[in-house]
C-alpha positions as CSV (number, residue, x, y, z in Angstrom):
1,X,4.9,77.1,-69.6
2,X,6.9,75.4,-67.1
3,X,10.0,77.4,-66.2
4,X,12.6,74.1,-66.4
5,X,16.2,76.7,-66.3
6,X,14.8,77.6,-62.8
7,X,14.4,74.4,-62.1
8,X,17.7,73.2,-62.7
9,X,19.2,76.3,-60.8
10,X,17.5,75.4,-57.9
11,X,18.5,71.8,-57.9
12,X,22.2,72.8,-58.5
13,X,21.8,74.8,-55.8
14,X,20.2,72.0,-53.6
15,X,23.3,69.6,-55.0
16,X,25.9,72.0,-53.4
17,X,23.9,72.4,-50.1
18,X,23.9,68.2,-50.0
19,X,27.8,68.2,-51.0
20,X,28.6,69.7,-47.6
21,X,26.7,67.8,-46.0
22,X,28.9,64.6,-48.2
23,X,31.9,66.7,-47.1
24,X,31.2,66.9,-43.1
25,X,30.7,63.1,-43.4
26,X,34.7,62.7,-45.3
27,X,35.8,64.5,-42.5
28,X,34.1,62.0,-40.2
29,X,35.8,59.5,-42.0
30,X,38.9,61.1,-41.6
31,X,39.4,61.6,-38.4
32,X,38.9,57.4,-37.7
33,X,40.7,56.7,-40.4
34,X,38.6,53.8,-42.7
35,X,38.2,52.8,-46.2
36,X,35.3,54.7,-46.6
37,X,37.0,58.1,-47.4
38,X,37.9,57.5,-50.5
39,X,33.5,57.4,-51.6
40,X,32.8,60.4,-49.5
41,X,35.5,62.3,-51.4
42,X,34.5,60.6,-54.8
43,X,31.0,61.4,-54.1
44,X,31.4,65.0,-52.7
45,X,33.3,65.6,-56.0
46,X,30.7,63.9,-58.4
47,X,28.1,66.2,-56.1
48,X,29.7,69.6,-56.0
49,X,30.9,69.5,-60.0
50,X,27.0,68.1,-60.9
51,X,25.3,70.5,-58.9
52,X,28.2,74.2,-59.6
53,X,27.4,72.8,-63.1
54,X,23.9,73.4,-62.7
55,X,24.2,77.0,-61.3
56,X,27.0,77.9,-64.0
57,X,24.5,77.4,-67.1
58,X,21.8,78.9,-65.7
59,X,22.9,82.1,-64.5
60,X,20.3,83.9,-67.3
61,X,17.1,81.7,-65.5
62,X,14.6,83.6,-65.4
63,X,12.9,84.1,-62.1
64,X,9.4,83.5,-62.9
65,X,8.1,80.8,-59.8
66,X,5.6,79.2,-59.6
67,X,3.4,76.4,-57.4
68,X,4.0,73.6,-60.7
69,X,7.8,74.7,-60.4
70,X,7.2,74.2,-56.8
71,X,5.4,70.9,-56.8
72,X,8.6,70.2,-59.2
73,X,11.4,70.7,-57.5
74,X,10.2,68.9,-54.4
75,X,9.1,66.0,-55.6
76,X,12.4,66.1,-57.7
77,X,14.9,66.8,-55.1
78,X,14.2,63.7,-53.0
79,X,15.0,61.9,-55.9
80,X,18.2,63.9,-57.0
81,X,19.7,63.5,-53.3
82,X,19.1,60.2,-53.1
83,X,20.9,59.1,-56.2
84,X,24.0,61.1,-54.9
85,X,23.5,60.1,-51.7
86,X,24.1,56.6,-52.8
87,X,27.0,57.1,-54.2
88,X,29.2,56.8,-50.7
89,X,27.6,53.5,-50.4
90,X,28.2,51.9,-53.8
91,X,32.0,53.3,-54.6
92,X,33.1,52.1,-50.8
93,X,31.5,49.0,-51.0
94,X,29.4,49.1,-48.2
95,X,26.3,48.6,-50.5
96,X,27.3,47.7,-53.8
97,X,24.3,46.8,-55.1
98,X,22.5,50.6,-56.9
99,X,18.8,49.2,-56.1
100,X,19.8,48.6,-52.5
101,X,21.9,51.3,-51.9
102,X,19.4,53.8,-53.7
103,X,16.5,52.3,-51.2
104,X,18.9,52.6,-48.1
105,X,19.4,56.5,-49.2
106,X,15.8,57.1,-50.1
107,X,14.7,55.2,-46.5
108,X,17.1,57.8,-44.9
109,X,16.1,61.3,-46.8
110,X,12.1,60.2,-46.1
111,X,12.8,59.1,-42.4
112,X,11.6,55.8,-42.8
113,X,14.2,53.3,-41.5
114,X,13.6,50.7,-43.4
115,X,17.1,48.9,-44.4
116,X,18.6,46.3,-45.7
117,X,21.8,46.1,-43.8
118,X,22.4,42.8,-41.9
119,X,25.5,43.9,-40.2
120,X,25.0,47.2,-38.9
121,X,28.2,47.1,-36.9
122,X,30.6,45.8,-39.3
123,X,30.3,49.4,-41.5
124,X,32.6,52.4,-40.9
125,X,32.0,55.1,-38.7
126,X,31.8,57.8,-41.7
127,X,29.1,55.4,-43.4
128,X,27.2,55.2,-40.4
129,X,27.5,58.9,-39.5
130,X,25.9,59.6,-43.2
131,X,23.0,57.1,-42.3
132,X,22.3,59.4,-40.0
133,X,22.7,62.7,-41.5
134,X,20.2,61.8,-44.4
135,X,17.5,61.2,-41.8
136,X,18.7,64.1,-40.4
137,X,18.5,66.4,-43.3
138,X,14.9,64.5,-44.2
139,X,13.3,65.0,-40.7
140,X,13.1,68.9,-40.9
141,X,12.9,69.3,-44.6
142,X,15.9,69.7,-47.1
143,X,13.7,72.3,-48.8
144,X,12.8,73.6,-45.2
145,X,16.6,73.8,-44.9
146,X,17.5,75.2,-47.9
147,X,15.5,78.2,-47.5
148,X,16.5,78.9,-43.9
149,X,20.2,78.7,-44.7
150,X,20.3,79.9,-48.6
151,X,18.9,83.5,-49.3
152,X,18.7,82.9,-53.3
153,X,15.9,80.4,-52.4
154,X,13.6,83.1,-51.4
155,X,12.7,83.0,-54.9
156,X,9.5,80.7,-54.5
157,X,10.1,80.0,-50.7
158,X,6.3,80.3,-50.5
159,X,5.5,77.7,-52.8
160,X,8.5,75.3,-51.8
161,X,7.6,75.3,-48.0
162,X,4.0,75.0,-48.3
163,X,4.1,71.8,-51.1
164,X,7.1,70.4,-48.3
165,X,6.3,71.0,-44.6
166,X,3.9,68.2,-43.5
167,X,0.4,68.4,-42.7
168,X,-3.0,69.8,-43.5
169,X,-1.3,73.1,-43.2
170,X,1.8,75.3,-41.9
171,X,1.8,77.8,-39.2
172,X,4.1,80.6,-39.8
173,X,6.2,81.8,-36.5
174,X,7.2,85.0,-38.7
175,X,5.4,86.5,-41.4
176,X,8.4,85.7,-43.6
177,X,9.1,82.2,-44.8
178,X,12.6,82.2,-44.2
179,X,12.2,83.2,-40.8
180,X,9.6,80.6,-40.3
181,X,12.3,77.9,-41.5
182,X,15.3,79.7,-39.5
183,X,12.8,79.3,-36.6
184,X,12.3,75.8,-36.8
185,X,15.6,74.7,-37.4
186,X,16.9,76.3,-34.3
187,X,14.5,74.9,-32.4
188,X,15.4,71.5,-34.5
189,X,18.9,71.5,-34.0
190,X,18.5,72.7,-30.0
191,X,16.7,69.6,-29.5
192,X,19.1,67.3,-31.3
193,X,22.0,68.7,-29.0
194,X,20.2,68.5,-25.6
195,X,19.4,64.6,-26.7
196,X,23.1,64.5,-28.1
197,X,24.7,65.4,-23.8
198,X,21.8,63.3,-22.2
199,X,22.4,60.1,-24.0
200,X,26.2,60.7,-23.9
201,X,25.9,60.8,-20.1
202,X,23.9,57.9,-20.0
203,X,26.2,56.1,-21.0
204,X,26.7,56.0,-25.0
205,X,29.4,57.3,-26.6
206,X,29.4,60.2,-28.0
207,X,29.3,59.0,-31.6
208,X,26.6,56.8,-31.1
209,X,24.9,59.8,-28.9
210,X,25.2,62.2,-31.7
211,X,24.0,59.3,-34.2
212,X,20.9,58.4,-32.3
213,X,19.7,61.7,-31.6
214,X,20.2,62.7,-35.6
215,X,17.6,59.7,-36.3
216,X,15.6,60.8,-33.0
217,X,14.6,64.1,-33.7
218,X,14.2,63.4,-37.2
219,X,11.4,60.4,-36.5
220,X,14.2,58.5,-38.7
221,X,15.0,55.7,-36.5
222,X,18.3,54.2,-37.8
223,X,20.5,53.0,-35.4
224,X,24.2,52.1,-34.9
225,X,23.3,48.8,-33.7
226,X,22.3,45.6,-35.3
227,X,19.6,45.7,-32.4
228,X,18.3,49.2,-32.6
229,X,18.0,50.2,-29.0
230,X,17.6,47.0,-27.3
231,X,21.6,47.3,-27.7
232,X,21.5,49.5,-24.4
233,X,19.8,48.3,-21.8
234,X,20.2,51.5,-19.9
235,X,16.6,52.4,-18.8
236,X,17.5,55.9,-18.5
237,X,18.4,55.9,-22.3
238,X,15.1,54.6,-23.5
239,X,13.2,57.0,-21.4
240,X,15.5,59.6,-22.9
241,X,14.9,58.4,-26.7
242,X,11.0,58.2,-25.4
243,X,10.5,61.9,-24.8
244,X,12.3,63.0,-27.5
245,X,10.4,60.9,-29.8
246,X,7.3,62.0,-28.3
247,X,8.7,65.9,-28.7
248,X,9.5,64.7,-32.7
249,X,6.1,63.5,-32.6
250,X,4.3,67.1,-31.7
251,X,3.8,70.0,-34.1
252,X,6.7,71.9,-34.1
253,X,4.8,75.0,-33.5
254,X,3.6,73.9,-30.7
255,X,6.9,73.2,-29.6
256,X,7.6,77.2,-30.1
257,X,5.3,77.8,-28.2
258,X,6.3,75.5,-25.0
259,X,9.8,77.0,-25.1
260,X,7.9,80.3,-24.9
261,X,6.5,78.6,-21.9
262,X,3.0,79.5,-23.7
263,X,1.4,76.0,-22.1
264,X,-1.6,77.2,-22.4
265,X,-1.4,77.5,-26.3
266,X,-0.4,73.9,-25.9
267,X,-2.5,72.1,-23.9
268,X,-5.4,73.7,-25.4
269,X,-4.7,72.2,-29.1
270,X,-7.0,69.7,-29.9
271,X,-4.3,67.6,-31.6
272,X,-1.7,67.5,-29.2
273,X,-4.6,66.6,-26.7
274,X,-5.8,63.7,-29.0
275,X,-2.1,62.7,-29.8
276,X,-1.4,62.8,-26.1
277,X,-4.3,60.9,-25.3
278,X,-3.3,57.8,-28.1
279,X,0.1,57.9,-26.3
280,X,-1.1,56.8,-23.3
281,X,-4.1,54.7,-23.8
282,X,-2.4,52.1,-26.4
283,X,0.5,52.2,-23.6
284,X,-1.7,51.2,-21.0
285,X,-3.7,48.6,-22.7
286,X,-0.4,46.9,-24.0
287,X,1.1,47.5,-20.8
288,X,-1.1,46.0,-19.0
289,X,-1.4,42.6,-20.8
290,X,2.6,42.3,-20.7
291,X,2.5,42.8,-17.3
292,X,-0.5,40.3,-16.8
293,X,0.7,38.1,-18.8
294,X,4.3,38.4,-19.5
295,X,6.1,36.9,-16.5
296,X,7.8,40.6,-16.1
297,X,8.0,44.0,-13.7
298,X,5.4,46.1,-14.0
299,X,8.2,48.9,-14.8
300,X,10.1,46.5,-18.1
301,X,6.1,46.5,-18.9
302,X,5.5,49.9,-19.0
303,X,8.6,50.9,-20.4
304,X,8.7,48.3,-23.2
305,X,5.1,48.9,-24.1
306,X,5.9,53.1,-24.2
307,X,8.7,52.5,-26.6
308,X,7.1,51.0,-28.9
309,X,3.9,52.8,-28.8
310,X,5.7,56.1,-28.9
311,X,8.3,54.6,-31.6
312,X,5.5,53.3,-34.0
313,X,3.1,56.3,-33.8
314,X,5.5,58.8,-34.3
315,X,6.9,56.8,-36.5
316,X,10.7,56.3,-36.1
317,X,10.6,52.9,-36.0
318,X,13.2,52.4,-33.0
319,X,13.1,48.5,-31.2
320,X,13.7,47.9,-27.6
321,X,11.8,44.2,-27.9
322,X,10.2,42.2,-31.0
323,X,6.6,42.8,-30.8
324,X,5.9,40.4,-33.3
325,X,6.4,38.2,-30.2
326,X,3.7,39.5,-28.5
327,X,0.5,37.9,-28.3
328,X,-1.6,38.6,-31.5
329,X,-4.2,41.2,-29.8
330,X,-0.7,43.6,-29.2
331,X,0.7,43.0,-32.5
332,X,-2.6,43.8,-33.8
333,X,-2.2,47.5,-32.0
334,X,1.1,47.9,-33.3
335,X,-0.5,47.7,-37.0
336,X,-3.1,50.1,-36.1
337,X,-0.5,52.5,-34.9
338,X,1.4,52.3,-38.4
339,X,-1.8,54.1,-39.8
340,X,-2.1,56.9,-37.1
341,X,1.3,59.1,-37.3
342,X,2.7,61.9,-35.2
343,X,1.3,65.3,-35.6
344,X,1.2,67.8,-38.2
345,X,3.9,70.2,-38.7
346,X,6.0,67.0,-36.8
347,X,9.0,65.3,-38.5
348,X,6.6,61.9,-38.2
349,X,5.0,60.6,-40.6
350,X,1.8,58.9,-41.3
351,X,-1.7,59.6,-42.0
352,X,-1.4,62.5,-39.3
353,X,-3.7,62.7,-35.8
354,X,-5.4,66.1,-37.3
355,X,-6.7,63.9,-40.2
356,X,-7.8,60.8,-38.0
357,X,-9.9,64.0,-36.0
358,X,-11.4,66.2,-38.6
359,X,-12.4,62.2,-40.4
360,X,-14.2,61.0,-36.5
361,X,-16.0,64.2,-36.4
362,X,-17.0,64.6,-40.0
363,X,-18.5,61.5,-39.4
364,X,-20.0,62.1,-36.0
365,X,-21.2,65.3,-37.9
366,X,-22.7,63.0,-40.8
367,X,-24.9,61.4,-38.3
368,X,-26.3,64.8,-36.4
369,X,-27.1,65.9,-40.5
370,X,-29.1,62.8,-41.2
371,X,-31.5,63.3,-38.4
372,X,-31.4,67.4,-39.0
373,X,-31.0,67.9,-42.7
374,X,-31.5,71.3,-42.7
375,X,-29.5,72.1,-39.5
376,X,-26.0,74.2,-40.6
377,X,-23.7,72.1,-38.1
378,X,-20.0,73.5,-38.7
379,X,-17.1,71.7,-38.0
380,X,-14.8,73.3,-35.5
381,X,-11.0,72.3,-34.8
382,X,-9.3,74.4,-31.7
383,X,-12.4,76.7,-31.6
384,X,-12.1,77.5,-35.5
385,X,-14.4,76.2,-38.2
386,X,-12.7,74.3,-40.7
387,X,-13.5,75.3,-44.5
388,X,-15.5,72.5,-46.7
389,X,-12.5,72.1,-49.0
390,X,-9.8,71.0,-46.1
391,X,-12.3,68.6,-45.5
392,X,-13.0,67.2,-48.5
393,X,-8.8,67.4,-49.1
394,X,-9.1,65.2,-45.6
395,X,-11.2,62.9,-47.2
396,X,-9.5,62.7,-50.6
397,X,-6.1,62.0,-48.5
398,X,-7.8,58.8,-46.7
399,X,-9.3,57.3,-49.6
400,X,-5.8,57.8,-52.0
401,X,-4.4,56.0,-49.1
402,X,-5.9,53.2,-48.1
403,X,-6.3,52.6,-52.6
404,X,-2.6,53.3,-52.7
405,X,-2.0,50.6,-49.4
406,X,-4.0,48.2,-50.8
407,X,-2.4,48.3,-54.5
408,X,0.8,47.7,-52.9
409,X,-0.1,45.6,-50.7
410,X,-1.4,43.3,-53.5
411,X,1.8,43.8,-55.1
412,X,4.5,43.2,-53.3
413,X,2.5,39.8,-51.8
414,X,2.9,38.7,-56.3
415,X,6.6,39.1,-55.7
416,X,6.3,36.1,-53.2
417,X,5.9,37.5,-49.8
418,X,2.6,36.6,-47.7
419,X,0.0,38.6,-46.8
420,X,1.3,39.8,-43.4
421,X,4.8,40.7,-44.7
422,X,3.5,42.7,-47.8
423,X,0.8,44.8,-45.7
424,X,3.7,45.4,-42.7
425,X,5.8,46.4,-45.9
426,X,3.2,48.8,-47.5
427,X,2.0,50.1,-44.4
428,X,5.3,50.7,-42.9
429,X,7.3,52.2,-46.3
430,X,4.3,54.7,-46.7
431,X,3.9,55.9,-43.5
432,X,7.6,56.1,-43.2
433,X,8.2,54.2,-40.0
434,X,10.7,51.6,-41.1
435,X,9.8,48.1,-39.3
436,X,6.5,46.1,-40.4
437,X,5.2,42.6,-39.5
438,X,6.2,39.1,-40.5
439,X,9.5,39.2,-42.8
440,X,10.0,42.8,-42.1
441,X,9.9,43.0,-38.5
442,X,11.8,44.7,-36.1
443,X,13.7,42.2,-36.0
444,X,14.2,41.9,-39.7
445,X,15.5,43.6,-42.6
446,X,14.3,44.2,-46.1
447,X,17.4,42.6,-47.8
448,X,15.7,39.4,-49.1
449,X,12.9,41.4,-50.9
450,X,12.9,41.4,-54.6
451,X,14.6,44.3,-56.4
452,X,11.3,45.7,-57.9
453,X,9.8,45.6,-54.5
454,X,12.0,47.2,-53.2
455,X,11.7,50.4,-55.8
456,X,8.1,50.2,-54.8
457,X,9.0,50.7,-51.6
458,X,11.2,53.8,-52.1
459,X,8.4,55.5,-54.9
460,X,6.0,55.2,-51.7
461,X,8.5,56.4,-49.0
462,X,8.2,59.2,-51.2
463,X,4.3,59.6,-51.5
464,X,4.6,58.9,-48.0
465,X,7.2,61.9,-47.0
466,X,5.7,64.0,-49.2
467,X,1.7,63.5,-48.1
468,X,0.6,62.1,-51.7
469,X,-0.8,64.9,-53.6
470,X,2.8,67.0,-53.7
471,X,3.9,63.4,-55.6
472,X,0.6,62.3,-57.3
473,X,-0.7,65.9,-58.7
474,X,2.6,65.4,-61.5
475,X,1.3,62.6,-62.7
476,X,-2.5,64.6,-63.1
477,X,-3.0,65.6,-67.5
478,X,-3.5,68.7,-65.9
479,X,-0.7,69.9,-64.2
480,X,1.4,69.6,-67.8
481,X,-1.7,72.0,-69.6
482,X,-0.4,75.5,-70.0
């Protein structure tokens, strides 16, 4: 039996975490004075009353957790956030549309980026600020959050951070969860600052500094600009949003581990190898062709072709050019990219580089077993052998995936958009990167798609964010048996 009082507890809990959150961004407001207060304050209201509500009633919950509670509250809590979260947008006007504002909140708490504002520029600070914030919240985890930060949570942290934190697995830095989560943040929000002082003294302002690194770290990539980043032509600022993306892009682990200035532990990771390795080898191809080609410095090639390459794979979607103006061969890259993502245990998205590795060698593995069937060939990742079922969960991820892309790809090209536009859509809403091709370039918004596209595209930012099954096993006969 589904314990649903615990459920409710936790959400209200959650609500109150996001209403401070709602309340940081009124203070933003605030201090430069715009229209916009009065929604933050209407919204932290509606929030905190919703959410203390929810705690009141269910102070006798019992405290029986479990993983289906788990699965639950994680799949729900996207959700719940995201219909408060609009709430800013619709009351001040900004969005006052619920479909678009609900897909602009759900692109933020899933780091996707995708958006259907046309004038970036002409909203408020305190709306743009809470842009922001929702990627920011999303990149790390609000779960991952929640039990760093809230010590009731530790009922069912287990459960919560496992069917949350991204990838195949999670590697704890402490044996406790919550310590594991404290970890990570700090490390999280350390990064965020240092990106925060370097982009202010290249020349941003501090606002758009603090904005940009929120949507940085988190592999979010919305911006304060219309433009995205081609807003600043700066060189020293891309390069800056470049490493950081990259750093977004590794497993955060790994990242531990650096600061430790435990290289070795580093270097020595098979992923971050094969990660590193994409990096450069899609930059230099593209780079070279622009350069060839292109009529430009060797350097604007370079750095244009890194952005993107970096942007894309790690998927924060961030624009310093429209590569949908490159010549077909590049744009083809880019798409590739889209299915490839950051690593695990990363704020990116996607189908993951550990996945695209244990898939090549479980297939180079095939091969060796079809000419020595009775040969017992393990599969090894960073010297370890990797169990049959994380394989066959490996495989199972791929083929939901590409069923799930081409579904929607199908889809949303009924609601009238061609082929290009509708795969650039799919592939970009479920691997959480934001731009696509065609109509929903980097250039482009999302504004002119239908309204049931555009839920589509917010149910799979969600499959996306949350790696499918934590999404998909609800809807399984199954997982409702007692």
């Amino acid at each position: 039996m589904i314990n649903k009082q615990i459920i409710f507890r936790l959400l209200g809990f959650l609500l109150l975490m996001e209403s401070v959150f709602l309340f940081v961004s009124l203070l933003m407001s605030l201090f430069y004075r715009e229209f916009d207060w009065l929604g933050f304050a209407l919204a932290f209201g509606a929030t905190f009353l919703t959410g203390g509500s929810a705690v009141l009633f269910t102070q006798k919950a019992d405290k029986a957790f479990g993983k289906r509670e788990g699965y639950i509250i994680v799949s729900l809590v996207w959700v719940v956030f995201s219909l408060f979260g609009a709430l800013p947008f619709i009351i001040s006007g900004a969005i006052p549309n619920f479909t678009d504002a609900f897909f602009e909140t759900m692109s933020g708490f899933t780091t996707t980026g995708a958006s259907i504002i046309n004038n970036i520029e002409a909203l408020p600070h305190g709306i743009l600020f809470w842009r922001s914030l929702t990627q920011w919240m999303g990149g790390m985890g609000i779960i991952v959050l929640s039990i760093a930060i809230l010590p009731f949570l530790g009922v069912g942290g287990v459960q919560l951070f496992s069917a949350e934190v991204p990838g195949l697995s999670y590697d704890k830095l402490h044996p406790r969860v919550r310590e594991t989560a404290q970890r990570l943040w700090i490390i999280y929000v350390g990064f965020t600052l240092i990106e925060t002082v370097l982009l202010w003294l290249g020349g941003m302002s501090f606002f758009d500094a603090l904005n940009h690194s929120f949507t940085t770290m988190s592999s979010g990539g919305y911006s304060t600009k219309q433009a995205s980043i081609a807003y600043f032509t700066n060189p020293f600022i891309h390069y800056v949003i470049v490493l950081f993306m990259f750093i977004a892009g590794v497993n955060f682990t790994l990242a531990y581990f650096a600061l430790k200035l435990d290289f070795k532990k580093v270097f020595s990771n098979e992923e971050f190898r094969v990660y590193s390795l994409i990096t450069l080898v899609f930059t230099g191809v593209i780079a070279l062709r622009l350069f060839v080609g292109g009529g430009i410095s060797f350097e604007e090639s370079f750095r244009s072709a890194l952005f993107q390459v970096v942007s894309i794979v790690t998927t924060t979607g961030y624009a310093t050019v429209d590569y949908l103006l490159w010549p077909s061969l590049l744009i083809a890259l880019i798409f590739v990219l889209m299915f490839i993502g950051g690593s695990a245990g990363a704020t990116s998205g996607g189908v993951k580089v550990i996945r695209i590795i244990l898939i090549l060698k479980n297939c180079y593995f095939e091969l060796k077993r079809i000419v020595h069937p009775k040969a017992i060939i393990p599969m090894r990742l960073n010297g370890k052998t990797v169990p049959q079922p994380i394989v066959n969960s490996v495989l199972a991820f791929i083929v939901f995936y590409l069923l799930i892309f081409i579904a929607g790809s199908v889809f949303i090209a009924g609601l009238g958009l061609n082929m290009e536009s509708a795969m650039g859509a799919v592939a970009s809403a479920l691997g959480n990167i934001g731009p696509g091709l065609g109509s929903v370039g980097p250039a482009e918004t999302y504004a002119h798609l239908p309204q049931v596209g555009k839920w589509l595209l917010s149910f799979l930012m969600l499959l996306g964010r949350l790696e499918l099954f934590t999404v998909l096993i609800i809807f399984a006969p199954t997982f409702w048996k007692k």
